[in-house]
N, C-alpha and C positions, 0 to 999 in steps of 0.2 A: 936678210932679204931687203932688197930695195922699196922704199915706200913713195908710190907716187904721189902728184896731189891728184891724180884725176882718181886712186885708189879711196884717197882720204873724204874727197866729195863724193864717189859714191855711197860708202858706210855710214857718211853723213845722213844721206839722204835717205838712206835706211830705215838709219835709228830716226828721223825726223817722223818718216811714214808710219814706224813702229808706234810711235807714241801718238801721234795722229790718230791711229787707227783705234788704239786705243782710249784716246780721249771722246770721240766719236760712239762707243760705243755706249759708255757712261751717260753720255748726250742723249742718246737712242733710248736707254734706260729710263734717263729721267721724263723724255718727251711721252713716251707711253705708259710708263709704269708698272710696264713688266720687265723681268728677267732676262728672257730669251724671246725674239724673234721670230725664228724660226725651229725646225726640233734639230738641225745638225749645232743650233749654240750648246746644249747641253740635254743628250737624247734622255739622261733620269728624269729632269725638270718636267721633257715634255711628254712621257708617259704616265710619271703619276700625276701631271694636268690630265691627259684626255681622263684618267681614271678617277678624280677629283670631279670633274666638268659632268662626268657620265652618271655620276651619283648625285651632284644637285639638281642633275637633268630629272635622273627617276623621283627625287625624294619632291619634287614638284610638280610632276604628273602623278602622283599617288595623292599627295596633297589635294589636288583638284578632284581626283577619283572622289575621297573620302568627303570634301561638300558636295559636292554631286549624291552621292549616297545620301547622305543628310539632307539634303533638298529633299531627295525622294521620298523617304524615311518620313519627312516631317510633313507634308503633302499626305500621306498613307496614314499616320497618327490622327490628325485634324480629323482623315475621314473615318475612321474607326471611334474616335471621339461620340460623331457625331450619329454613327448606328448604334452605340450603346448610349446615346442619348435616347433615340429613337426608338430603343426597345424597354427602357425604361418607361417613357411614354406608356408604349403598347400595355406594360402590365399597368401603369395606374390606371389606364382604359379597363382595363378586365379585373381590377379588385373593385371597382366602381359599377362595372356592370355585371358584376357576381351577387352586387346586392338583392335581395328576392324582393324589397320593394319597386325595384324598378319596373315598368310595363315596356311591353313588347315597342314603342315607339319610341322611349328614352335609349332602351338599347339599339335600337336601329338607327341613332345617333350615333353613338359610340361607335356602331359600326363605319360610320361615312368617315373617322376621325382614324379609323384604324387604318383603311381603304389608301388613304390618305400619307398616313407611318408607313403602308408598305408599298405605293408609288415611291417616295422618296429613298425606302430604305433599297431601291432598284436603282434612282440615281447616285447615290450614294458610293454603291458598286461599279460605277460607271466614270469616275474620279478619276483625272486624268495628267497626266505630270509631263510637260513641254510636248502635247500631243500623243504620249504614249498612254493607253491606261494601266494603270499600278499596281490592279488587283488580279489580272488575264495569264500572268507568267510569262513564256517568250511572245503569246500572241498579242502582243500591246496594241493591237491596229483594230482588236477584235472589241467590243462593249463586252462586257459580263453578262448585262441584261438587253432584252431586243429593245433597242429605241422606240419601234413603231413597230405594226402587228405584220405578220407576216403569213402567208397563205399561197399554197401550193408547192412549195420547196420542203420536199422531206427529209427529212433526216433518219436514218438507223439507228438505234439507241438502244444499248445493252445495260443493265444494269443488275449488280450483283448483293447479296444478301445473306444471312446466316438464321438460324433457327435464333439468335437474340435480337433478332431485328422485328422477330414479331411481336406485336401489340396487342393490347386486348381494351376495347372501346366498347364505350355504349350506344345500344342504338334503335332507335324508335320504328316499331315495325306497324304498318296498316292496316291493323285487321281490321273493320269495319263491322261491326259499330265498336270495338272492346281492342284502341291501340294497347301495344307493351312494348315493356324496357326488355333489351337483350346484349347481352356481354358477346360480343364479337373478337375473334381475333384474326390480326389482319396483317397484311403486309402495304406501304403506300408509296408507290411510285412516285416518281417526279414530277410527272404531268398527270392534269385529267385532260379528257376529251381526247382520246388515243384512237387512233384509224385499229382498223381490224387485221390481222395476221399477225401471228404472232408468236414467236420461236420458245419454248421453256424447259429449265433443267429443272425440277421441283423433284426429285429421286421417280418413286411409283406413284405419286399423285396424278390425277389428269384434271387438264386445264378445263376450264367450261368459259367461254367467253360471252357477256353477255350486260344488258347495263341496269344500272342501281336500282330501276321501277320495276323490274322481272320477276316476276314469284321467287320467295325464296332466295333471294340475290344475296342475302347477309345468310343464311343456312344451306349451308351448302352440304349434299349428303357424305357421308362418310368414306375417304377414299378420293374426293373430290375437293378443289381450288376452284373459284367462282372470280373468274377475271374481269370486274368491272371498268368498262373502257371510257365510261364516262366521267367517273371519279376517279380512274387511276386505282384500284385498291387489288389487291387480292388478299380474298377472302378462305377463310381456313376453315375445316371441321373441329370443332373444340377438343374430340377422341382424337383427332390424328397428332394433336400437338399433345396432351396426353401420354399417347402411346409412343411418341417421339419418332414420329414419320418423316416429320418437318426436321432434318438434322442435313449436318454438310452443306454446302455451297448452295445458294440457289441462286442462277441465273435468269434471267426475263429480258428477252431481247423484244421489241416493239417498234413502229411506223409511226410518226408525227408529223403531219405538214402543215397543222394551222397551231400559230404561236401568239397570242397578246401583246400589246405592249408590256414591259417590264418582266415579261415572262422571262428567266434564267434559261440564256445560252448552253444548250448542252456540250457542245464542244470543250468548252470549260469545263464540265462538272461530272461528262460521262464517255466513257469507251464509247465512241459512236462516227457514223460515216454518213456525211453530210450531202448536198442534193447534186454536188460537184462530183460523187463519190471519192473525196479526199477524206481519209480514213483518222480518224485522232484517237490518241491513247489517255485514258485517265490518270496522271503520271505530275506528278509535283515539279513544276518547271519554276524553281529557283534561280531568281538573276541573283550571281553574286559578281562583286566589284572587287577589285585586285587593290590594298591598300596599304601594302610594306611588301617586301620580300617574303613571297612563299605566304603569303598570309590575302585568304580572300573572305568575305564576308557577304552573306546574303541578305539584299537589300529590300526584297517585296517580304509580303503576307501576299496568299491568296485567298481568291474572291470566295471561294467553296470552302473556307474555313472560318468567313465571317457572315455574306449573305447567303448563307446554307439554304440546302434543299428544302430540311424538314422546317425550316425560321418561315420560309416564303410559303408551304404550303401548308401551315399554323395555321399564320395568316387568313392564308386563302378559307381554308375548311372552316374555320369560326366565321369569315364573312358569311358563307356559301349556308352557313346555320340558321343564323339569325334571316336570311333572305328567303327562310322556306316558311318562317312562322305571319300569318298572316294576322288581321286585328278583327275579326268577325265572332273571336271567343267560343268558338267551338269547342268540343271537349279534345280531339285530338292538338288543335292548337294549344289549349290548357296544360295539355303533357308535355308538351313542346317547351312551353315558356319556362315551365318547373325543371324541366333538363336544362334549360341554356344557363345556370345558376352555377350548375354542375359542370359544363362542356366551360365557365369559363374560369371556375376554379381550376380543372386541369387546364389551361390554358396558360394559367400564374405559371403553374410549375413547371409547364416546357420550356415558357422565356428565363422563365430564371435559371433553368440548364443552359440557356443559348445565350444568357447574358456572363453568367461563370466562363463559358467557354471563351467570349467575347472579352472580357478584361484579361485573361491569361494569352491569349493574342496579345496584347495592348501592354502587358509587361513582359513580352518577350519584346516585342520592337520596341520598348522603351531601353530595355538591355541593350540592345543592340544599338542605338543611337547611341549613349553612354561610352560604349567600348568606342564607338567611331571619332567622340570626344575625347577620349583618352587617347584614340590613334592621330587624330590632329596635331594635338599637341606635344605629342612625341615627332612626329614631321616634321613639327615646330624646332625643336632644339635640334635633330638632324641636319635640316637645310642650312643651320644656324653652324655645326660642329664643321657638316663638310666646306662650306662656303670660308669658313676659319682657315682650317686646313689646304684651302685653295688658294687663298690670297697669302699663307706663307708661303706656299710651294712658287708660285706665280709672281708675287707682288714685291718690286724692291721697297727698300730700305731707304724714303727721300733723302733722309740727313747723311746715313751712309753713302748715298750714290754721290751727292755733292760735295761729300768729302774727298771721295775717290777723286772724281772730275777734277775739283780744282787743285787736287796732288799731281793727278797728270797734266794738268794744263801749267804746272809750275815746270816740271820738269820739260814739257814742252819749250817753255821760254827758255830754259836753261837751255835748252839744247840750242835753240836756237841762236843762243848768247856766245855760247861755247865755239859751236862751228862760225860766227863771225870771224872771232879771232884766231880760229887758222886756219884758215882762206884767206884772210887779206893780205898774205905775204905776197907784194910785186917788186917791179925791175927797178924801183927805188929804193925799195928794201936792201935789194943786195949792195946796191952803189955805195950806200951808206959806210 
């Protein structure tokens, strides 16, 4: 076959572009310092990149989840810290004022100091992390406890009960002139000062509604529950618990429309339908954070398992004690002060139920903080392993690529060397 030159200049020009093209690319390699370009340079490269790219994406939005959590976490500690500071407090107030040398005015001190432990131990529960509160569960936007007092907004409020939820307390009755001690046992609501109507499941018992100064308010006859709407209590026949009348579920459903400052939100705390009638369920609303793969963790404590129903109204009913004994030395006062000895001995031993409860809180979030440390730092070496594995998939070889290059940029020259000298053959050529 005949070989032209216009044949030979174009194969030249070819191989010239060939290798161009490919010096060019080496070039491209080392200007950027990846691979591939685009995903038709080499489609495996740019699929286990998106798949590479997609897991230091998560393993770094998980990583933010998990201090996020720990912010929270550690926000929510501080404040549990400081209610079991606070209730610490509360019992050396009451082994101090358990004392029997104290008189009715030193302990009406103690009182202002307690008053005091459970304003605070209301803000406390009202702690709040980048505007959300901590202790509410999904309701973050809601306080725990009322900021300021509230009046005329009711709420429906059901609250539920078992025949071990009954108590048996002492309690100073007004005969005049010859007071006495009497063993009560009772049931105690969440609120005093409850409006009247009022729904109840108590099996065959029947309700009597009525308030604390009524004849017979703490004896209630036989057969019969004595619903004191002032204090909150119901009150039992001592033969009916006996004879185990008081068994199975007890329900007590009630009306509330005036609420105190630091008074505990029932929404939070109770099956209840508010003045809105938007109806809420008594129901453990668990925020948990999503912090590996398939792996989520719950970030809160709630409010109703550290500023508890029965902690605040301790509180309250010791204040509510001490406010009834006056300093005039009468004999019923006399009897008074000689029980508040006693009303603050049992008083030790609730907080110190409610302080046990409160540090086993406080070592479960401490657990849980711990494991979010442990999950950290496994993110740690993750973003570290995928981010590895990205940059080999993705990242050239600088010394390799400038190897290649200047192998192609030689054989470049060469080529260009090469086709000089055949192409230069002209009409002097041949004369010769």
């Amino acid at each position: 076959m005949r070989i032209t030159n216009n044949m030979v200049a174009n194969n030249i020009l070819l191989s010239l572009n060939r290798s161009k093209y490919a010096y060019s690319i080496y070039e491209t390699q080392l200007a950027t310092g990846k691979k591939i370009q685009k995903p038709s340079d080499d489609p495996i490269v740019a699929v286990r990149a998106l798949k590479f790219r997609t897991s230091v994406r998560e393993v770094e939005q998980y990583k933010s989840n998990a201090k996020d959590a720990i912010s929270w976490m550690t926000v929510t500690e501080n404040s549990i810290s400081n209610i079991i500071e606070i209730v610490k407090k509360a019992r050396d107030l009451s082994v101090q004022a358990s004392n029997d040398p104290l008189g009715i005015g030193e302990r009406e001190s103690i009182i202002t100091s307690l008053k005091q432990l459970k304003d605070q131990l209301a803000n406390e529960g009202n702690v709040d992390y980048a505007g959300r509160h901590v202790f509410t569960g999904y309701k973050t936007d809601q306080p725990l406890t009322f900021t300021e007092a509230v009046s005329g907004k009711n709420y429906k409020i059901k609250e539920k009960f078992n025949s071990d939820d009954v108590e048996t307390i002492e309690k100073i009755i007004d005969d005049t002139p010859n007071p006495r001690v009497i063993n009560v046992d009772r049931i105690r609501l969440g609120y005093s000062n409850i409006k009247d109507g009022v729904t109840t499941n108590i099996g065959s018992l029947n309700v009597v509604t009525m308030d604390s100064n009524t004849t017979n308010a703490y004896e209630p006859a036989e057969g019969t529950v004595n619903f004191l709407k002032d204090t909150g209590e119901l009150i039992f026949n001592s033969k009916d618990k006996a004879d185990g009348d008081i068994s199975g579920s007890i329900e007590f459903e009630y009306n509330k429309d005036e609420f105190e400052k630091n008074d505990i939100n029932p929404i939070h705390y109770f099956e209840c339908t508010d003045y809105n009638n938007v109806d809420y369920k008594n129901q453990r609303d668990n925020i948990s954070y999503q912090v590996s793969y398939n792996q989520s963790v719950p970030i809160n404590s709630l409010g109703k398992d550290l500023v508890t129903v029965d902690l605040m109204r301790d509180l309250e009913e010791m204040i509510n004690e001490v406010g009834k004994v006056s300093k005039d030395g009468s004999k019923y006062d006399d009897l008074l002060k000689d029980s508040l000895g006693d009303k603050f001995n049992q008083l030790i031993g609730k907080i110190d139920k409610h302080k046990n409860g409160l540090l086993k809180q406080e070592a479960d979030l401490g657990t849980r903080i711990n494991r979010m440390d442990l999950t950290i730092n496994r993110l740690e070496d993750d973003k570290v392993n995928f981010t590895d594995l990205m940059s080999q998939n993705e990242d050239i070889d600088v010394a390799e690529v400038i190897m290649k290059m200047k192998s192609q940029e030689m054989v470049y020259n060469a080529a260009l060397m090469s086709s000089t000298k055949i192409i230069q053959t002209t009409l002097l050529d041949f004369i010769r």
